[in-house]
C-alpha positions in Angstrom: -11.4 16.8 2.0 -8.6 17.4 -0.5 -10.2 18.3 -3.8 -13.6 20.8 -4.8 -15.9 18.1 -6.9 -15.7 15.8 -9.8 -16.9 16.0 -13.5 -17.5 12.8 -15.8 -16.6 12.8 -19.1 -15.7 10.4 -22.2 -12.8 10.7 -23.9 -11.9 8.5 -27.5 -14.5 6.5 -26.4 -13.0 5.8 -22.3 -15.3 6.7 -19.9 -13.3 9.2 -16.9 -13.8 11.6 -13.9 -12.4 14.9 -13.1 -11.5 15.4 -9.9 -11.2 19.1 -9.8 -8.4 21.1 -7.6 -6.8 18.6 -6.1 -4.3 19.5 -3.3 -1.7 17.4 -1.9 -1.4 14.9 -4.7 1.8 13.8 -7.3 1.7 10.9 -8.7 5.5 9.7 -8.0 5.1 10.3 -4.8 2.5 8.1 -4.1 3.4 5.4 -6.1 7.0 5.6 -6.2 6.9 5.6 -2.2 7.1 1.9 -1.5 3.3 1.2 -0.5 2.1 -0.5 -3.6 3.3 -2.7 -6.2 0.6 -2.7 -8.9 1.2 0.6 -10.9 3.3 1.1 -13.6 4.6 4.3 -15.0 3.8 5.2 -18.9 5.5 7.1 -21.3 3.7 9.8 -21.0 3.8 10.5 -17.5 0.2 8.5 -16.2 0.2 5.3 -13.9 -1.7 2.4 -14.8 -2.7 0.1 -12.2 -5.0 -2.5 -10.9 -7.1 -2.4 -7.5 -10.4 -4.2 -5.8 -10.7 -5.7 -9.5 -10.1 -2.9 -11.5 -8.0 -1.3 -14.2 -7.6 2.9 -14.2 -5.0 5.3 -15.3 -4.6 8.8 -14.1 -3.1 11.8 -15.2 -2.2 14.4 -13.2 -3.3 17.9 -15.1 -2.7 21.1 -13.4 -4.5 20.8 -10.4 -6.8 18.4 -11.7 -6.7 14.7 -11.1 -8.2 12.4 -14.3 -8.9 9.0 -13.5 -9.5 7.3 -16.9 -11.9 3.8 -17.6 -14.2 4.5 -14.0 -17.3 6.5 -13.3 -18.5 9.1 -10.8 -20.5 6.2 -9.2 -17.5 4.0 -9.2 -15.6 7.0 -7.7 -17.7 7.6 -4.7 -17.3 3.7 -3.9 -13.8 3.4 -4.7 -11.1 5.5 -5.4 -12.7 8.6 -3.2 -11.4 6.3 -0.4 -8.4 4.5 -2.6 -6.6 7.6 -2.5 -8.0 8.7 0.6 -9.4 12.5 -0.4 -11.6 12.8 2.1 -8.4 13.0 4.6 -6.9 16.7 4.7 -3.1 16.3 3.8 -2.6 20.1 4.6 -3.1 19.3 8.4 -1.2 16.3 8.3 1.8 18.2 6.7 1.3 21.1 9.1 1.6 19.0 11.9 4.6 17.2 11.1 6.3 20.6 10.0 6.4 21.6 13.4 9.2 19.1 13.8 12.2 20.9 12.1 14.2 17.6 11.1 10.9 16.4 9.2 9.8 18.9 7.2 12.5 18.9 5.0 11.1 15.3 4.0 7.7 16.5 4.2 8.5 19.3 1.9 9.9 16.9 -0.7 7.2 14.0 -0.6 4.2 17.4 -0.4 2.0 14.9 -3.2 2.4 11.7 -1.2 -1.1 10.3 -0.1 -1.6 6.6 2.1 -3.5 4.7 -1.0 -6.4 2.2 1.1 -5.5 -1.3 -0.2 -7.0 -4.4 -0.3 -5.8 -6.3 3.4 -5.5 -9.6 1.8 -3.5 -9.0 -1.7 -1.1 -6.5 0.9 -0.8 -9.3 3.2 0.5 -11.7 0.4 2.5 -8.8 -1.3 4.6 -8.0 1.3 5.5 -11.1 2.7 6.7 -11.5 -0.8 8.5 -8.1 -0.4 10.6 -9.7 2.5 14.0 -9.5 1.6 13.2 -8.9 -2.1 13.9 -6.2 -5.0 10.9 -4.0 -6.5 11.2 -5.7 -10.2 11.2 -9.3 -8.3 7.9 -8.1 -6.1 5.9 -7.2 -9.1 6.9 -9.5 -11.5 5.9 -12.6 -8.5 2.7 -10.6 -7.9 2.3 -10.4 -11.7 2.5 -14.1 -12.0 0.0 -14.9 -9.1 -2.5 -12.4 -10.5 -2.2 -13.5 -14.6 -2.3 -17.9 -12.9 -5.3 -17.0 -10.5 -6.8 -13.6 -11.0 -9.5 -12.6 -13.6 -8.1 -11.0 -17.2 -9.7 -7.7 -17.5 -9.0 -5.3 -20.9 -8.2 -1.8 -20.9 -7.1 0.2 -24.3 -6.5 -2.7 -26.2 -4.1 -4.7 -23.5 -4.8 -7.4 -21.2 -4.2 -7.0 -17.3 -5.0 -9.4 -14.4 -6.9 -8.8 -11.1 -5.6 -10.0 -7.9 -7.1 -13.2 -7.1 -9.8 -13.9 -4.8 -9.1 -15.9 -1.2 -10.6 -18.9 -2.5 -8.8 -19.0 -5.9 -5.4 -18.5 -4.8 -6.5 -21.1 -1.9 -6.6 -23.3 -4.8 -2.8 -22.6 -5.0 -0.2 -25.6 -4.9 3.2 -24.4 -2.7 5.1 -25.6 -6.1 3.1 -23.2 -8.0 3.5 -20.3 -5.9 7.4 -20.9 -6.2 6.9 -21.3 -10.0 5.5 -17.7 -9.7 9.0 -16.3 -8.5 8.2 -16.0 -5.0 11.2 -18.2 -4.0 11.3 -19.4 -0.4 8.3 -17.4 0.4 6.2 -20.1 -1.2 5.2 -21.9 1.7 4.8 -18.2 4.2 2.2 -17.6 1.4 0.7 -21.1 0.7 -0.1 -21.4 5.0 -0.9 -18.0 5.7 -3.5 -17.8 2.6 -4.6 -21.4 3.5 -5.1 -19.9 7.2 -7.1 -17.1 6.2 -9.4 -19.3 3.8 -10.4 -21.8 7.1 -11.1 -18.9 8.9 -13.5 -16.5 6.3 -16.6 -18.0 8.1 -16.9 -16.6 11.9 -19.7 -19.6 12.1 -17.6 -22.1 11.2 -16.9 -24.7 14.5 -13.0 -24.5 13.5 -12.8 -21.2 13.8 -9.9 -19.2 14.9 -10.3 -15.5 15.1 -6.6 -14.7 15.2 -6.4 -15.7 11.6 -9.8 -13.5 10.5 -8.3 -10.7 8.3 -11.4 -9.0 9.3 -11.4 -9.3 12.8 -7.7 -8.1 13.1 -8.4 -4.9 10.8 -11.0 -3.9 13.8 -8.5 -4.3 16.4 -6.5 -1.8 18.4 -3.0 -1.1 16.6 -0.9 -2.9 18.9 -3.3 -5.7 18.8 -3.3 -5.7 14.7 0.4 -5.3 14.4 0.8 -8.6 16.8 -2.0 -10.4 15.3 -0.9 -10.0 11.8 2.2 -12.0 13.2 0.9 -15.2 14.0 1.0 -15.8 10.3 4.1 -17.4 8.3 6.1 -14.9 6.9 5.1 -11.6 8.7 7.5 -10.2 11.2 7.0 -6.7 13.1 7.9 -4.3 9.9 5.7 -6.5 7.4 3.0 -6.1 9.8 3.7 -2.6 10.2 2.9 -2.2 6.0 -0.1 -4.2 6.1 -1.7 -2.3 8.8 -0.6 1.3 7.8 -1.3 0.7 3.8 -4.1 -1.6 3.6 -6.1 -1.4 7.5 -5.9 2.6 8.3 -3.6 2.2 11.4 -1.9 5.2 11.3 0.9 4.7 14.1 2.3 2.0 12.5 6.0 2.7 11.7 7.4 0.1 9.2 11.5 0.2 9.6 13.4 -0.9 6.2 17.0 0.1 5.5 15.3 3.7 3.8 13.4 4.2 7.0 16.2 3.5 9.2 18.5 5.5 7.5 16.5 8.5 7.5 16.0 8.4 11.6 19.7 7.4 11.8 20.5 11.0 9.9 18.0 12.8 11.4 17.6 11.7 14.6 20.0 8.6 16.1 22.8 6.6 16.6 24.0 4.6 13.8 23.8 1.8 16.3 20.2 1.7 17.2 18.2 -1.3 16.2 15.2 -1.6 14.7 12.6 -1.9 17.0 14.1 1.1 19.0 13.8 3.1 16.0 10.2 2.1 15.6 9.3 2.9 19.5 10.8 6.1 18.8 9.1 6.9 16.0 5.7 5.7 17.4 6.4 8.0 20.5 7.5 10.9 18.7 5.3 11.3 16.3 2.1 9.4 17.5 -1.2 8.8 15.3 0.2 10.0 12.5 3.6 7.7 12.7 2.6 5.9 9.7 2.7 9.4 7.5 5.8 10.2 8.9 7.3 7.0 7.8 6.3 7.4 4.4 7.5 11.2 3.9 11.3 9.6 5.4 11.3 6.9 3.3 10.4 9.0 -0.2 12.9 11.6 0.8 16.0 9.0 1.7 15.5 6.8 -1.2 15.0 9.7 -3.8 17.7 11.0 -2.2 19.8 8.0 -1.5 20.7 8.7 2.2 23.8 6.6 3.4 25.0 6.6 7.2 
């Protein structure tokens, strides 16, 4: 467990927790690192976002974490897991280390922490991330969340859950496209449509391949081809749903970050993507996934070019 024990407090009127001596946690790093795209950075240095239907901001204090407009009840059922504290970082790290090439990107992503997402607003995310920019993600996201999601109020501003499976079910493909997703319109109008026909495990046209909750139990070779019978996903889409939102660890999502890193660290500039994932996946095993994530941080902050 990465941090001692949390204190509530109010503070001009917002209810908060202190998580106290927190260790192996900076906020960039985690969301600046490419796994989320609903948390914005104020002028003052806290993130704001909004997860499973809520709105928080944290500050990072010392070595205290402040989570502002949630509770400690809240915190044991949410954001305890969210941010995945009760996984030690410090072993994680230590492990990788041992690999010489690595640790220089573990050493600069030290605060970077797998955040435990929702599996279906991921799975709609990213195959909107597909060939997109950051601003274009979240502002598409944005516009799904504010046309079908519920408004919710925090410090005098108005921000937007991500809708539910049946609301965005609702959704017309012209819609979606209106939203700024583009071509991706129909990936997410059959693969959301998909996942609403197949909630109900009772239901006589059932298909378990498109359950959501069916693949997340599955082994990770399993989930990773599972998650690509639907429209839109391909192997390094499925690779960021599992690893950010369904706790498959050996999944090694390849982007042009990813492969850049390997290609400076460990390859030939002529080795394609799904031989840089095998290697990956070989190399560093179970904890793939948190390998990925420190060579990502480091070659983007650092803008690696082969």
């Amino acid at each position: 467990m990465d941090f001692e024990y949390v204190e509530e407090l109010v503070e001009n009127d917002v209810k908060a927790v202190i998580v106290k001596n927190v260790q192996n946690f900076e906020l960039p790093h985690i969301f600046e690192c490419g796994q989320c795209f609903r948390w914005n950075k104020q002028e003052n240095g806290n993130y704001i976002g909004v997860a499973f239907g809520k709105v928080i901001e944290i500050e990072k204090k010392d070595s205290d974490v402040i989570i502002y407009n949630t509770d400690k009840k809240e915190f044991s059922q949410i954001w305890v897991n969210y941010f995945h504290l009760h996984r030690d970082y410090s072993e994680i790290k230590s492990i990788l280390s041992r690999d010489n090439l690595l640790k220089k990107s573990v050493d600069f992503g030290y605060g970077i922490r797998l955040l435990q997402q929702d599996p279906f607003e991921l799975i709609v995310s990213f195959i909107i991330s597909a060939n997109n920019r950051i601003p274009m993600i979240k502002r598409a996201i944005e516009n799904i969340s504010k046309k079908w999601g519920e408004a919710i109020s925090y410090k005098g501003n108005i921000y937007y859950s991500f809708p539910t499976i049946d609301k965005l079910s609702e959704a017309t493909e012209e819609e979606l496209e209106e939203c700024g997703t583009g071509f991706r319109a129909k990936y997410i109008k059959d693969t959301v449509e998909k996942i609403h026909n197949n909630i109900n495990p009772q239901s006589v046209e059932y298909n378990e391949l498109f359950d959501i909750n069916w693949i997340k139990v599955q082994d990770d070779d399993k989930c990773h081809t599972s998650l690509q019978n639907f429209m839109g996903i391909g192997p390094k889409v499925a690779d960021c749903i599992m690893l950010f939102s369904m706790g498959k660890y050996s999944a090694f999502p390849v982007d042009v970050w990813v492969k850049r890193a390997m290609q400076h660290f460990y390859l030939a500039p002529d080795v394609s993507l799904k031989k840089i994932r095998d290697f990956a996946r070989n190399k560093f095993g179970e904890l793939s996934g948190f390998a990925q994530q420190y060579l990502f941080y480091y070659a983007r902050e650092n803008h690696i070019i082969v």
